[in-house]
N, C-alpha and C positions, 0 to 999 in steps of 0.2 A: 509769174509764178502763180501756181494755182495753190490755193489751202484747200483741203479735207481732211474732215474726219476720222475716227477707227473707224466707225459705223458705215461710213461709207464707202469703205474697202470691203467692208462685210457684204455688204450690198450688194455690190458691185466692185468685184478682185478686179474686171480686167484697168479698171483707171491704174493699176498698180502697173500689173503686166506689159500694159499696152501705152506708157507714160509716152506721151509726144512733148512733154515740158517737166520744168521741175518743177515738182508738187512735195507741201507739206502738209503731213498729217498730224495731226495735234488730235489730243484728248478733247472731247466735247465739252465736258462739265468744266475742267480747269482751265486749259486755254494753253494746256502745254506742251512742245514740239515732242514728239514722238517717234519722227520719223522725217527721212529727205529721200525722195526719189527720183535717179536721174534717169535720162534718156539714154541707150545705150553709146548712141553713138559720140554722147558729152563723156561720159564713163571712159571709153577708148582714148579721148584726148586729155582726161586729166590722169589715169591709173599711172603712169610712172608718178607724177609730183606728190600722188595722193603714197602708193610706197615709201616715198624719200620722207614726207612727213611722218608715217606711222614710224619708220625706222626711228627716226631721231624721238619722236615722242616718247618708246618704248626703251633708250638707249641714252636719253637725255643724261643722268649722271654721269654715265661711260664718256660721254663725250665731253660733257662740259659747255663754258659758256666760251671757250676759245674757239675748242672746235666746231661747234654753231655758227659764232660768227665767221670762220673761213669758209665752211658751206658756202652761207649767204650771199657772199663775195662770189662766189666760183658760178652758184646757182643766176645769181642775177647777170655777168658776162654768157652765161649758157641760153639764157631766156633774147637775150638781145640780138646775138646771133641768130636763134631759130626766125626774129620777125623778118633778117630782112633775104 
């Protein structure tokens, strides 16, 4: 994982544009994460799981803690299947 700066996206946008790794950009002065950027083609493999978390994060009362943990149950047989 590479760290940078704002400043050095200012610099130099394409380390942003052109990510071949995940890079984090953090404030210079404070030391605090600002930013995560993946590689597209990391993006393409995690965009549905990264959906199912936002859904639930945004829906989390609606669901409960029942319906979470059934998820998790269904989700983790889903994940085991895809390895083999």
């Amino acid at each position: 994982m590479k760290h940078i700066t704002v400043s050095d996206v200012v610099k130099k946008p394409s380390i942003v544009t052109n990510a071949t790794e995940v890079t984090l950009i953090e404030d210079a002065k404070r030391h605090i994460a600002k930013s995560v950027v993946i590689p597209y083609a990391i993006y393409q493999k995690l965009k549905d799981r990264m959906d199912e978390e936002l859904y639930l994060l945004e829906n989390a009362e609606a669901l409960g803690l029942e319906a979470y943990g059934e998820f998790e149950e269904v989700d983790e047989a889903g994940a085991e299947d895809l390895g083999q």
